[in-house]
C-alpha positions in Angstrom: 41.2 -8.6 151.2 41.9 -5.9 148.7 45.2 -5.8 147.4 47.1 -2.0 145.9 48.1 -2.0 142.3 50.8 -0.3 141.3 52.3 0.1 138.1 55.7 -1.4 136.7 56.6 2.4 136.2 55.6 3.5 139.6 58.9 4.8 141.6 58.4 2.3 144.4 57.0 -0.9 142.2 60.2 -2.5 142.5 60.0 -2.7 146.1 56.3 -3.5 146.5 56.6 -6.2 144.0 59.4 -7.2 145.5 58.1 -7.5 149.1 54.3 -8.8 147.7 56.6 -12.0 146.0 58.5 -12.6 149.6 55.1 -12.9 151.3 53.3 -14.8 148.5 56.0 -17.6 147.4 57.6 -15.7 144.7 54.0 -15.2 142.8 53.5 -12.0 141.2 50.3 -11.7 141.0 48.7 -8.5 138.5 47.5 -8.5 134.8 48.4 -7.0 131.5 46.6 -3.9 131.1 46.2 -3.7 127.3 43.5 -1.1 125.6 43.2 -0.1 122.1 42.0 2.8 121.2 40.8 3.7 124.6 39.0 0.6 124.3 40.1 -1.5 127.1 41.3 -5.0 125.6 42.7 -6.7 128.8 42.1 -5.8 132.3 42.1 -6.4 136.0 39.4 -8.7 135.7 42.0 -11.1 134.1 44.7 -11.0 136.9 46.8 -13.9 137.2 50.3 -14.8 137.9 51.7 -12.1 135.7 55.0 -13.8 135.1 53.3 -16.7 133.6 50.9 -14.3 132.2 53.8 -12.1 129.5 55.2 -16.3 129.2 52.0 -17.2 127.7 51.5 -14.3 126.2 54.9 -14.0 124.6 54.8 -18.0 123.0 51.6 -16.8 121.4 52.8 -14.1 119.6 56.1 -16.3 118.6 53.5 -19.2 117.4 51.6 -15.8 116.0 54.6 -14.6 113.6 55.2 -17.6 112.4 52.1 -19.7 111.5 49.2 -16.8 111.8 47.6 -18.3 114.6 48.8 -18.6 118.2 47.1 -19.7 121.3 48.3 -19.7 125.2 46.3 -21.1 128.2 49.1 -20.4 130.3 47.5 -19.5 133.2 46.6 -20.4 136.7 43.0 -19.5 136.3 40.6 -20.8 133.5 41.8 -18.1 130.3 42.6 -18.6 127.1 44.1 -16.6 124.8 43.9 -16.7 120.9 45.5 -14.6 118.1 45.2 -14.9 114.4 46.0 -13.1 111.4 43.2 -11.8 109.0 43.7 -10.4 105.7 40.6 -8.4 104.9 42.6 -5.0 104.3 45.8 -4.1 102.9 47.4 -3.8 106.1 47.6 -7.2 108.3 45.4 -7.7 110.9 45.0 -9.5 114.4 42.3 -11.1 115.5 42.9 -11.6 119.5 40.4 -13.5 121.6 40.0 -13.9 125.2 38.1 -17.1 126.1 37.2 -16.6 130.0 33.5 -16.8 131.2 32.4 -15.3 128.2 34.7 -15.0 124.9 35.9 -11.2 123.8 36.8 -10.5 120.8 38.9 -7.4 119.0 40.7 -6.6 115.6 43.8 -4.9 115.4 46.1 -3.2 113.2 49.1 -5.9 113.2 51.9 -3.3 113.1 50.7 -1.1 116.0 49.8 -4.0 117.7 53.1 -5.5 117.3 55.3 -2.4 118.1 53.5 -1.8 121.3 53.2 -5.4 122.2 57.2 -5.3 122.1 57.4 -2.1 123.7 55.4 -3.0 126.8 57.3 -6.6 126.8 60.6 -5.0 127.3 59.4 -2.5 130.0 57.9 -6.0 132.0 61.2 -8.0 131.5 63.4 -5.1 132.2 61.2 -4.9 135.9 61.1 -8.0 136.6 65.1 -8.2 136.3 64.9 -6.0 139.0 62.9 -7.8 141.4 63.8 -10.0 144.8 63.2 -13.3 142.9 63.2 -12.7 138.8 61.8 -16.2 138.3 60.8 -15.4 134.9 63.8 -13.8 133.6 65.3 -16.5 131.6 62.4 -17.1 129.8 61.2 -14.0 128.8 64.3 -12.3 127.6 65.0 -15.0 125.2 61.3 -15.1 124.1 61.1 -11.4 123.5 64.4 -11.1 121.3 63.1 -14.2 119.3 59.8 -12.5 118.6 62.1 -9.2 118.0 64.0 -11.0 115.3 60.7 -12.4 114.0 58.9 -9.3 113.7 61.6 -7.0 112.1 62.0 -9.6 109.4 
């Protein structure tokens, strides 16, 4: 069965999302569109429970900031997820890995990444407060202003 996507700033995503978790047991299921210079970093071909997906993907920045290395597998399907810092250049740099059926790998400016890692994170947790069942609320928002502190420091 195909399924619509809609996007967190789509007029009616609260609604849809909404009425998708009543039918589906509270899951949320979608993925975390990330691309980098047009380069398409994380896609649809990753979907999973997106709540767990922006948990995982959160503690991994957190583990990240503070030790240079951070790794989730915090999924329902088989993913995993790897960041680490790199010093090759003057600027910091983040070396992200997705290990699925094949491993992907990408290097990334650590301050862009960071500012629009944080950026996207509050648009998800500020949507999912809004949903029928916010089942990930208390973990995220707490997790995002921890990796806020972090990263300003």
């Amino acid at each position: 069965m195909k399924r619509d996507k809609v996007n967190i700033t789509d007029e009616k995503a609260i609604s849809i999302s909404s009425d998708y978790q009543m039918r589906n047991n509270s899951l949320l299921e979608g993925f975390i569109h990330i691309t980098y210079y047009d380069q398409s970093v994380i896609s649809e071909e990753h979907c999973d429970d997106v709540e767990l997906m922006w948990i995982g993907f959160l503690r991994m920045t957190l583990q990240y900031l503070e030790n240079g290395y951070g790794e989730t597998s915090y999924f329902i399907h088989n993913q995993i997820w790897k960041m680490e810092r790199i010093h090759t250049r003057k600027e910091k740099q983040v070396l992200f890995r997705i290990i699925n059926n094949k491993m992907e790998k990408f290097l990334f400016d650590e301050r862009i990444f960071m500012k629009e890692l944080i950026k996207s994170a509050e648009e998800f947790t500020s949507f999912v407060s809004m949903l029928a069942h916010p089942n990930s609320i208390t973990v995220l928002a707490p997790l995002l202003k921890k990796m806020i502190n972090i990263s300003i420091d």
